[in-house]
PAVOTOR-458343 format. One line per field, with one value per residue: residue in three letters; x, y, z of N, C-alpha, C in turn. Coordinates in Angstrom, 1 decimal. Example, Ala and Ser with C-alpha at 12.3 -4.5 7.8 and 13.67 -1.06 7.14 Angstrom:
<sites>
resn = (Ala_Ser)
n_east = (13.2_12.8)
n_north = (-5.7_-2.2)
n_up = (7.8_7.1)
ca_east = (12.3_13.7)
ca_north = (-4.5_-1.1)
ca_up = (7.8_7.1)
c_east = (13.2_12.9)
c_north = (-3.3_0.0)
c_up = (7.8_7.9)
</sites>
This chain:
<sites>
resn = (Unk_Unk_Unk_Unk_Unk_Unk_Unk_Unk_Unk_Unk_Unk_Unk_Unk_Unk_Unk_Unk_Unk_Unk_Unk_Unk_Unk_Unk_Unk_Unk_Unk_Unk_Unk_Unk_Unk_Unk_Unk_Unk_Unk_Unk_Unk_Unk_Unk_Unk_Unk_Unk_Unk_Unk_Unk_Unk_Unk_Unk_Unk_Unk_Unk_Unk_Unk_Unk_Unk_Unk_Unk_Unk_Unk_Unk_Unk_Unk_Unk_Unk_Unk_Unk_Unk_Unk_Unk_Unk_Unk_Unk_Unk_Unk_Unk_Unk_Unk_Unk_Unk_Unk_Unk_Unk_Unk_Unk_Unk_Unk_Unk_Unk_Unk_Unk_Unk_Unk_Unk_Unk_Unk_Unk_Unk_Unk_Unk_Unk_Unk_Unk_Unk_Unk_Unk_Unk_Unk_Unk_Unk_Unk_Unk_Unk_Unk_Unk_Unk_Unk_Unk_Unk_Unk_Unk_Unk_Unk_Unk_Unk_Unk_Unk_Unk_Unk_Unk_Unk_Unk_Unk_Unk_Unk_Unk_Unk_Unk_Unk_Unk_Unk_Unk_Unk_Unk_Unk_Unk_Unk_Unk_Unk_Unk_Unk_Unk_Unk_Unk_Unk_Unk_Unk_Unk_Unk_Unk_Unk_Unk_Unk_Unk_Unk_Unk_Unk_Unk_Unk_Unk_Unk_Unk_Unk_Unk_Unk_Unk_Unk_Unk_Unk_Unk_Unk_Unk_Unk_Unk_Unk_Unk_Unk_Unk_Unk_Unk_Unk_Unk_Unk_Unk_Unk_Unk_Unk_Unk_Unk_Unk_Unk_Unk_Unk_Unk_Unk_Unk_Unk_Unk_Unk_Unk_Unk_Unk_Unk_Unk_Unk_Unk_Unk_Unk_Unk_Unk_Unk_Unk_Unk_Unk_Unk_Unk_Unk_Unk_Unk_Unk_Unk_Unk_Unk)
n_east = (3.0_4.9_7.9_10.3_13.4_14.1_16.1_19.2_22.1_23.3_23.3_22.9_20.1_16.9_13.9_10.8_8.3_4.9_2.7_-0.6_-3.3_-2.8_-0.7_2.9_6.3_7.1_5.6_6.8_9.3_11.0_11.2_13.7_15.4_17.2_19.9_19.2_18.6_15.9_12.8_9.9_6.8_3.8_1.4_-0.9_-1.9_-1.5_0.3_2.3_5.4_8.9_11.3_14.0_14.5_14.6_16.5_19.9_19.3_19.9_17.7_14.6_12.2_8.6_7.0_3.4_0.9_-2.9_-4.4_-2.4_-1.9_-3.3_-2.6_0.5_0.0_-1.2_1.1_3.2_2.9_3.4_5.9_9.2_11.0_13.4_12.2_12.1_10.0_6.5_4.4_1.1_-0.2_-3.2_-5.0_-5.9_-6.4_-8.7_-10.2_-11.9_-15.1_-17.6_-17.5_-14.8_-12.8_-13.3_-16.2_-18.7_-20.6_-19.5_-16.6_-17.3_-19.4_-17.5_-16.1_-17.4_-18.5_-16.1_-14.0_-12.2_-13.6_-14.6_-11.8_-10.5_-12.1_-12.3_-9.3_-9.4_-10.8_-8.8_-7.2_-8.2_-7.9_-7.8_-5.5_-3.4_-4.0_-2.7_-0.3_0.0_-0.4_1.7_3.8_3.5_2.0_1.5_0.0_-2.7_-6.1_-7.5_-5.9_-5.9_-8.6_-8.5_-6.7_-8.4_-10.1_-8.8_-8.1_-10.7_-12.0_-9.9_-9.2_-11.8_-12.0_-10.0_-8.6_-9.1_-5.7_-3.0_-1.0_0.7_0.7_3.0_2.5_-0.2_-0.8_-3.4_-5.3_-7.5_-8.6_-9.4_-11.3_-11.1_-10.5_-12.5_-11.9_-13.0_-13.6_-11.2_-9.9_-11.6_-10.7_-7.9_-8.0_-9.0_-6.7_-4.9_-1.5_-0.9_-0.2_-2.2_-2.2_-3.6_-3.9_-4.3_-4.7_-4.9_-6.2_-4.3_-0.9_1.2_2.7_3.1_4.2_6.7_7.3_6.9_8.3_10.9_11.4_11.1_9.3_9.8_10.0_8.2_5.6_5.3_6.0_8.4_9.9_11.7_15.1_15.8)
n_north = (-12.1_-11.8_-10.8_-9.5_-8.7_-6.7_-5.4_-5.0_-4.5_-3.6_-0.5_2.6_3.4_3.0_1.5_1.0_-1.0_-1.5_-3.9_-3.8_-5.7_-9.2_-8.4_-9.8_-10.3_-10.3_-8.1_-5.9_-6.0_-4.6_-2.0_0.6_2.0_4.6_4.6_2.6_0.2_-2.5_-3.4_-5.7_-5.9_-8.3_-10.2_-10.7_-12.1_-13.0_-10.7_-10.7_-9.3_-8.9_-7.2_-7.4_-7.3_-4.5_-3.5_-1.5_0.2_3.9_5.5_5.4_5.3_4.8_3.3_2.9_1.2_1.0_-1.7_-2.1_0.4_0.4_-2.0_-1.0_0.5_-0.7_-2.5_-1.2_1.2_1.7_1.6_3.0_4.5_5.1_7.4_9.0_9.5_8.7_7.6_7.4_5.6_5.7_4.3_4.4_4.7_3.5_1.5_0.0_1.3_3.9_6.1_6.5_5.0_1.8_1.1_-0.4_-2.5_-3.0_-3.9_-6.5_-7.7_-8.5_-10.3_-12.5_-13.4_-14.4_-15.6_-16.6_-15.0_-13.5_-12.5_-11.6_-9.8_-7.6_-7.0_-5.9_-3.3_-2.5_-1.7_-0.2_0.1_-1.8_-1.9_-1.2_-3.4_-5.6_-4.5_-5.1_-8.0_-8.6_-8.8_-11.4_-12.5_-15.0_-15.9_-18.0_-18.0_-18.9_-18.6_-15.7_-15.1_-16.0_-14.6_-11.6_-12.3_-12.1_-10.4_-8.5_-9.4_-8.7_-5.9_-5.3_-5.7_-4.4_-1.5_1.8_2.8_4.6_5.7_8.3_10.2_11.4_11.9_11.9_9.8_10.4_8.7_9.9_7.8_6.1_2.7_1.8_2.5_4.9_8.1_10.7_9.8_9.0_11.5_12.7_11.3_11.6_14.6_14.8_14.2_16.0_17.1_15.7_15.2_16.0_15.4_14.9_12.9_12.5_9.2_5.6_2.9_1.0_2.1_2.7_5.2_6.5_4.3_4.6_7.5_7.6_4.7_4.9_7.7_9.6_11.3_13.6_16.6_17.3_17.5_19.2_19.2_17.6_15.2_13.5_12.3_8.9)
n_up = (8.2_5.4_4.7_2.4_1.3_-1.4_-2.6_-1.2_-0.2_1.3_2.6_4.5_4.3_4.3_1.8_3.2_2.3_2.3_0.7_-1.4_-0.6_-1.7_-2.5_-3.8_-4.4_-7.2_-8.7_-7.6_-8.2_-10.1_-9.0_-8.4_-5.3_-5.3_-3.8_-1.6_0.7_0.0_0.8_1.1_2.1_2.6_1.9_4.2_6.4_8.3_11.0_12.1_12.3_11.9_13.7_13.6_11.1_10.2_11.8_12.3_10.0_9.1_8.3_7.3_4.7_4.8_2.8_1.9_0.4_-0.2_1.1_2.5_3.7_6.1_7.2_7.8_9.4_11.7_12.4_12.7_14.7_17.3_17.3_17.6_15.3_12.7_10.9_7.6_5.9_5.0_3.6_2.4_-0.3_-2.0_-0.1_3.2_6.9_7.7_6.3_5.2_5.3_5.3_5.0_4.7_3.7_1.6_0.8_2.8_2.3_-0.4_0.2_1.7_0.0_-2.1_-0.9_0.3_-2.2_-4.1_-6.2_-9.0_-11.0_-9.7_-8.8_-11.3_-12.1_-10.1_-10.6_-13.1_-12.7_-10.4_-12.2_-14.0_-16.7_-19.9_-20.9_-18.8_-17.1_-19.0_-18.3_-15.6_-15.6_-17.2_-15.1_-14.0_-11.7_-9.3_-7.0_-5.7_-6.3_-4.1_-1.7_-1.9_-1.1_1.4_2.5_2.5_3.8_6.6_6.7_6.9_9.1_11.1_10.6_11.4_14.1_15.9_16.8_14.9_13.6_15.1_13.7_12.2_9.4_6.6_3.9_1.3_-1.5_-3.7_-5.9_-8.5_-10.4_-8.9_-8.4_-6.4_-3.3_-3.3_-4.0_-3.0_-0.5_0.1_0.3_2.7_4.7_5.0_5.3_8.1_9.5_10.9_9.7_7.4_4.4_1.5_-1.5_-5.0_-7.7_-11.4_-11.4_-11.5_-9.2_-8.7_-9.5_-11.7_-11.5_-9.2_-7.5_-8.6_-7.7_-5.0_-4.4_-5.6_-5.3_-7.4_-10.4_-8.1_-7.9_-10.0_-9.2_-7.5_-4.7_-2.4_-1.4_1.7_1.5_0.9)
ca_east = (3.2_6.0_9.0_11.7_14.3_14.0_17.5_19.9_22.9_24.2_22.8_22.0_18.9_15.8_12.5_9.8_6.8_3.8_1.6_-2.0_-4.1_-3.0_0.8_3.7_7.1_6.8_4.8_7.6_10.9_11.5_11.5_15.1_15.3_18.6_21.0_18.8_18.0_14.1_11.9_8.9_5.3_3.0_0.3_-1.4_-3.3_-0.7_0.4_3.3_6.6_10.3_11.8_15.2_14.7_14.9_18.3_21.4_19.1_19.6_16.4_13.6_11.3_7.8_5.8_2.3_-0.6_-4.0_-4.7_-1.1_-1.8_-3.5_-2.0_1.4_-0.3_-0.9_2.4_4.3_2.3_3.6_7.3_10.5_12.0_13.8_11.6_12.2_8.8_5.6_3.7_0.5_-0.7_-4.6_-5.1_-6.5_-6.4_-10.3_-10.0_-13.3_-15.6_-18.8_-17.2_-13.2_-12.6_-13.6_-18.3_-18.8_-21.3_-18.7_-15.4_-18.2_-20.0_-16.7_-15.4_-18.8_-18.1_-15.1_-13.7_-11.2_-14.0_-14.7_-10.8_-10.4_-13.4_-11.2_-8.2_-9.8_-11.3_-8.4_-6.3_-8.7_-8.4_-7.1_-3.5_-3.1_-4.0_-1.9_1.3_0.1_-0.3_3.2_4.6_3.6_1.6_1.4_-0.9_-4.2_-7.7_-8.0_-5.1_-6.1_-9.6_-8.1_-5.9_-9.0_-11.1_-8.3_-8.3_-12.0_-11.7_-8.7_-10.0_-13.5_-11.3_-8.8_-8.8_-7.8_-4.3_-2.4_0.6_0.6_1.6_3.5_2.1_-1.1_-0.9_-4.9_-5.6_-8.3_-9.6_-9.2_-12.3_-11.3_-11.1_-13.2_-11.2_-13.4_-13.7_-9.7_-9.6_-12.6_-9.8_-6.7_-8.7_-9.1_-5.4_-3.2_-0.3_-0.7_-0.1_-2.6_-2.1_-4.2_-3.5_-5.0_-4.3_-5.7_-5.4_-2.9_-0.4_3.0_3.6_2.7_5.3_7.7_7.0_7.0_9.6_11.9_11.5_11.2_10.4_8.9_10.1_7.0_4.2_4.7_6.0_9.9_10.6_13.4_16.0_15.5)
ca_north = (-11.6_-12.3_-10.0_-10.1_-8.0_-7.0_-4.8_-5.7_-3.8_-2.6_0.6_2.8_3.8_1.3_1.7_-0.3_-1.2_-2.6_-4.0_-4.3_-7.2_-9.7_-8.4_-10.6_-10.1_-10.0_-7.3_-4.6_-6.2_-3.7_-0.7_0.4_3.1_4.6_4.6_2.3_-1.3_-2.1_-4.4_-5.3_-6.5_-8.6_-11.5_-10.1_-13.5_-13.0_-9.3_-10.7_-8.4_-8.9_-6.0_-7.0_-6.8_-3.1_-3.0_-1.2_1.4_5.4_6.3_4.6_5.7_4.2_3.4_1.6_1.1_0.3_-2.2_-1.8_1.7_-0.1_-3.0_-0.8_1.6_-1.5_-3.1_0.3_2.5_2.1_1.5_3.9_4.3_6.4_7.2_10.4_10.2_8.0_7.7_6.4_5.7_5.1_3.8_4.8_4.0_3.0_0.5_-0.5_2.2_4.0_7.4_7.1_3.7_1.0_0.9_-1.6_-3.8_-3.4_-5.0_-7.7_-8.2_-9.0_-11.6_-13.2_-14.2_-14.3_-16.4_-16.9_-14.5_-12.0_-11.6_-11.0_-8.5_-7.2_-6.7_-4.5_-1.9_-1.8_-0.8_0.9_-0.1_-3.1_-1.4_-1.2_-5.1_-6.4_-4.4_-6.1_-9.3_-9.0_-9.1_-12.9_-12.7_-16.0_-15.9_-18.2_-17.3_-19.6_-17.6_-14.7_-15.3_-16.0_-13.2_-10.4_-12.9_-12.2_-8.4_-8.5_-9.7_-8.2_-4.3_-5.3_-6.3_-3.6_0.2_2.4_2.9_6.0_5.7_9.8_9.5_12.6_12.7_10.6_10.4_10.0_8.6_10.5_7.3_5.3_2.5_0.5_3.5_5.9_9.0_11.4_9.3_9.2_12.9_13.0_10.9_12.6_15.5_14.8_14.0_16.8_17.1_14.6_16.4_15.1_15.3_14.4_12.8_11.5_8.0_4.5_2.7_0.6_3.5_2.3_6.0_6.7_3.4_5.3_8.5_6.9_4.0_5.9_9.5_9.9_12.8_15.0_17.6_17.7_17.6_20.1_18.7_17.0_13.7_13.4_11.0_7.2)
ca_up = (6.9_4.6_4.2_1.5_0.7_-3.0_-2.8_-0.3_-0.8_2.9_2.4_5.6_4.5_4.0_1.4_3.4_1.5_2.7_-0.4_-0.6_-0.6_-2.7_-3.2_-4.0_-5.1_-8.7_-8.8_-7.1_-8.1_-11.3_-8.8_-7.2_-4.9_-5.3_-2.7_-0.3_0.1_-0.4_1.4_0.5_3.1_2.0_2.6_5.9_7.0_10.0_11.2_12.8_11.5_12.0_13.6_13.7_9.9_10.2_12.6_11.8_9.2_9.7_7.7_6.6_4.3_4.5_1.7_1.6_-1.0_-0.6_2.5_3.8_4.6_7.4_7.8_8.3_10.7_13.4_12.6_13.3_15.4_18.2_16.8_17.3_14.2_12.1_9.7_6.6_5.7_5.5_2.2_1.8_-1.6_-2.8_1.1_4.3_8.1_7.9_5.1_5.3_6.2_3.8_4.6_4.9_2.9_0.6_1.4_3.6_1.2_-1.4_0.4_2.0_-1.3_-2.8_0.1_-0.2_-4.0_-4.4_-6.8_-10.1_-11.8_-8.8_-9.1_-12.6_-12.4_-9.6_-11.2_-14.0_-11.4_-9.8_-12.9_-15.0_-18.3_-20.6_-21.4_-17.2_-17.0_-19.3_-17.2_-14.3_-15.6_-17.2_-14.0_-13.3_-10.3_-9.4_-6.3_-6.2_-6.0_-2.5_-0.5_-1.9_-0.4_2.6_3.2_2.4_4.9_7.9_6.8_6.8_10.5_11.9_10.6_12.3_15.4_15.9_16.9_13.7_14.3_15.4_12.9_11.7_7.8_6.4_3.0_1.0_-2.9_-3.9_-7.3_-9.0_-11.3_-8.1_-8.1_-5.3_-2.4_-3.4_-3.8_-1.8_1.0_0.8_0.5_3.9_5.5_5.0_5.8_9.6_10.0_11.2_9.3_6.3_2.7_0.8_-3.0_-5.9_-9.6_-12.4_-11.4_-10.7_-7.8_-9.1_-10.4_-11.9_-11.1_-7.9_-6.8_-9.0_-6.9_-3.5_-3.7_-6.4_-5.1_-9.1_-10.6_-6.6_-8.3_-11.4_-8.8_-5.8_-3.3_-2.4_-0.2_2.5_0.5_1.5)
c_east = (4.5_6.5_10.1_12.0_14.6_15.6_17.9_20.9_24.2_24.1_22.6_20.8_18.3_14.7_11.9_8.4_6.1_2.6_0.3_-2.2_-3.7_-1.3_1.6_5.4_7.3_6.6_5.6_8.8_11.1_11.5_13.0_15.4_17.1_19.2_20.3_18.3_16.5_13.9_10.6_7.9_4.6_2.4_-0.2_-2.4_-2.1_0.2_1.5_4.5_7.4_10.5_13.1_15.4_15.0_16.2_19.0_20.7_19.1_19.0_16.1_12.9_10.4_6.8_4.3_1.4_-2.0_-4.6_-3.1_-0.7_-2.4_-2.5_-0.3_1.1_-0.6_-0.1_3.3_4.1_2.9_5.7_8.3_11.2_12.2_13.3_11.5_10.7_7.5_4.3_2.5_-0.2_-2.0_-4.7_-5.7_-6.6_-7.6_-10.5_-11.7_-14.5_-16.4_-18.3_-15.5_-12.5_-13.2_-15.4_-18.0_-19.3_-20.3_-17.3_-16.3_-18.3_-18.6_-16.1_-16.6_-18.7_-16.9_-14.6_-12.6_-12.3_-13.9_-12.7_-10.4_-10.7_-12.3_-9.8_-8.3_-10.5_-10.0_-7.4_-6.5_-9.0_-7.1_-5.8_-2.9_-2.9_-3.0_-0.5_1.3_0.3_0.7_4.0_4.7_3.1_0.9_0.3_-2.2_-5.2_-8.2_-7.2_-5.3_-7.5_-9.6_-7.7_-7.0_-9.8_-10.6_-8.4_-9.7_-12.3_-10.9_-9.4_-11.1_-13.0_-10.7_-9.5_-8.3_-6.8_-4.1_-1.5_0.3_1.5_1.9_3.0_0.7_-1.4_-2.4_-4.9_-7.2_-9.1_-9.6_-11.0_-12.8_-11.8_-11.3_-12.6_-11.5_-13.3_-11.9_-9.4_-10.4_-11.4_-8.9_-7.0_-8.1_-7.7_-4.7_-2.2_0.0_-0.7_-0.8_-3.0_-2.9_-3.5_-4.5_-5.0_-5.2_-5.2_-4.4_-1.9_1.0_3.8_3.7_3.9_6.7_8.1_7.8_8.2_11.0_12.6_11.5_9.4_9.4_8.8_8.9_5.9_4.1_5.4_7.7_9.7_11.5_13.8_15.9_16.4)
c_north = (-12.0_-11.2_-10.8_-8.7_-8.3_-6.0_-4.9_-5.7_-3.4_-1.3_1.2_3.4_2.5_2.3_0.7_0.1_-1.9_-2.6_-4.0_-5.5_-7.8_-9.7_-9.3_-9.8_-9.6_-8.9_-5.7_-5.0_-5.6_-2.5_-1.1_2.0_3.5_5.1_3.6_1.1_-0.8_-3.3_-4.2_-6.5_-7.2_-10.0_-11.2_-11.4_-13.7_-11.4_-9.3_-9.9_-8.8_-7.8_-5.9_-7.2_-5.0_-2.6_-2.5_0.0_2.9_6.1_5.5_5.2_4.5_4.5_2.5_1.7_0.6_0.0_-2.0_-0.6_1.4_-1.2_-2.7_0.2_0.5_-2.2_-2.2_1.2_3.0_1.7_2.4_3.8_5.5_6.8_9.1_10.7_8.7_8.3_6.6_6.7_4.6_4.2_4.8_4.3_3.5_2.2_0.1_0.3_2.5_5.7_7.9_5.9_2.8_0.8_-0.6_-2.7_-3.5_-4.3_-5.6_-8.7_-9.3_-10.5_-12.8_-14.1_-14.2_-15.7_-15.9_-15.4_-13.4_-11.5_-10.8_-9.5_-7.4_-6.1_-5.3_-3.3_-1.6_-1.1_0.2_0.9_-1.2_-3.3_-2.0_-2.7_-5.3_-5.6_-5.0_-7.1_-9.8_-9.2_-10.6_-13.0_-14.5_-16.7_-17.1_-17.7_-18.0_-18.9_-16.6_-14.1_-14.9_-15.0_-12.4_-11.0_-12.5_-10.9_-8.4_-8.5_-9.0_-6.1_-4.2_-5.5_-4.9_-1.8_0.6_3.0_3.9_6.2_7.2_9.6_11.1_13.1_11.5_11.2_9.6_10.1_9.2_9.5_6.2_4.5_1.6_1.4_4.1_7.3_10.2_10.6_9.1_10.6_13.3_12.4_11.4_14.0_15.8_14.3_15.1_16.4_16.2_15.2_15.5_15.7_14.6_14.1_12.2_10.0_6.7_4.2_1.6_1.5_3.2_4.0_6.3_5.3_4.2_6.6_8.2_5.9_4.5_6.9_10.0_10.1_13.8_16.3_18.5_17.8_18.3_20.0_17.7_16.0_13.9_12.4_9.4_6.1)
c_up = (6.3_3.8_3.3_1.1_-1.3_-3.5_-1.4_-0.5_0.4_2.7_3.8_5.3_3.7_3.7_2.1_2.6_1.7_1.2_0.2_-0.2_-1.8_-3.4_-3.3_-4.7_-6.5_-9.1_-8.6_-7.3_-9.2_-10.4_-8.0_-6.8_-5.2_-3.6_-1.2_-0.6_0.5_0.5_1.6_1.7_2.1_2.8_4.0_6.4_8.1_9.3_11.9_11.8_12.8_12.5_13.7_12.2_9.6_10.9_12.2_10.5_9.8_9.5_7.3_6.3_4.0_3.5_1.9_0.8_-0.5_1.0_2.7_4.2_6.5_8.3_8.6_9.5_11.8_13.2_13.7_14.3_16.7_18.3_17.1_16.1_13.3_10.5_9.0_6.4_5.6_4.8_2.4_0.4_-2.0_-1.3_2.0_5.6_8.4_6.6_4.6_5.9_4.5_3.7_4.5_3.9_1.5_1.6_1.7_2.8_-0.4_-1.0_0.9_1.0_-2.2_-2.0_-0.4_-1.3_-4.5_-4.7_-8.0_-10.6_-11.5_-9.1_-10.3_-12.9_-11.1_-9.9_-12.0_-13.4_-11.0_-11.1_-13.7_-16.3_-18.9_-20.5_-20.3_-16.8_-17.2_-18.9_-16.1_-14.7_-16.2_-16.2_-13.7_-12.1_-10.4_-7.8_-6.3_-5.5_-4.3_-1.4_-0.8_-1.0_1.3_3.6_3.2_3.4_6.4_7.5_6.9_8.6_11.5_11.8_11.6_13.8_16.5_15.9_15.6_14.5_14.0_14.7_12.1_10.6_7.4_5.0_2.3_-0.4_-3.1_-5.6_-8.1_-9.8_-9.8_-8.0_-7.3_-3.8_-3.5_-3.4_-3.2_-0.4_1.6_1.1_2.1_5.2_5.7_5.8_7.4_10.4_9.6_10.7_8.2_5.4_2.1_-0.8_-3.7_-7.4_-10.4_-12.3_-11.2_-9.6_-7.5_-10.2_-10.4_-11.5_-9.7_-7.1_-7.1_-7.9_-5.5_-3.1_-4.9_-5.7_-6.5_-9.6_-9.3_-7.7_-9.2_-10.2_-7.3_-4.8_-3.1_-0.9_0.1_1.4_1.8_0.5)
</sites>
């Protein structure tokens, strides 16, 4: 996978963020946690992780989205680290599944055909509506449709491969317009995990607030519930 530091500060605390499918820089370099450098996951067509990228931090708050609610539960699971808390957002440790994930003939169907069009079509499911788009697509994602392919082909593989991972997440924000997971099936998941707070919003499953939330800590206070500081 491919880490980069998007703040990098000498901070002892570290935001990690593992993106979905498909992430890139671009896409997360307007958020800034305060008081903590950031570093941001992404491209999973290799699962290999740095860990002396993490050295010398005295808290880490983990964040992940989507597919890197997985993809960070078999990086980390079996990890030591000093971690405040452990957010997943619009994700699940069964990525792929008809009762905890994304329906199996729907992440399939999509690899299958997947093209310039299938992504587009894509894109607008995952954000919801026109407005949503064009804030993603201001970002500049510069990505193509052949490595994007690729990458959801080694997740396709590696998921079907792999035990679901043991990594115990401390809270899971569930987007209510969500129409990539299924937001019952995230709520059926959360569920059966001791100890995960699992909260609901009005959101999609790309949610400029829910990153706000998560790699911010901006505003805990409006919706219930308070994060350790990261």
């Amino acid at each position: 996978m491919d880490c980069s530091f998007l703040v990098r500060e000498g901070h002892s605390r570290l935001v990690l963020f593992f993106s979905g499918w498909g992430g890139e820089e671009c896409l997360f370099s307007r958020y800034r946690p305060a008081d903590a450098d950031f570093l941001l996951c992404y491209d999973y067509r290799s699962l290999d992780f740095d860990f002396r990228l993490l050295e010398g931090y005295r808290e880490i708050r983990l964040v992940a989205w989507s597919m890197g609610v997985w993809s960070a539960g078999i990086v980390l699971q079996d990890a030591c680290l000093p971690f405040s808390a452990k957010i997943a957002l619009n994700g699940t440790l069964r990525p792929v599944d008809d009762a905890y994930g994304i329906p199996k003939a729907v992440f399939h169907g999509t690899l299958e055909r997947f093209d310039a069009i299938v992504l587009a079509k894509f894109r607008r499911r995952m954000c919801g509506d026109a407005a949503n788009v064009k804030r993603f697509l201001s970002c500049g994602p510069l990505r193509q449709p052949g490595e994007l392919r690729e990458e959801l082909a080694v997740l396709a593989r590696e998921v079907a491969a792999r035990p679901i991972p043991s990594l115990a997440w401390t809270h899971a924000l569930v987007g209510e317009g969500d129409k990539i997971f299924p937001p019952a099936n995230q709520q059926a998941a959360w569920s059966v995990q001791p100890g995960t707070l699992c909260s609901t919003f009005g959101e999609e499953h790309y949610s400029e607030l829910f990153f706000r939330m998560a790699i911010e800590g901006w505003p805990e206070w409006k919706f219930g519930f308070r994060l350790s500081p990261a």
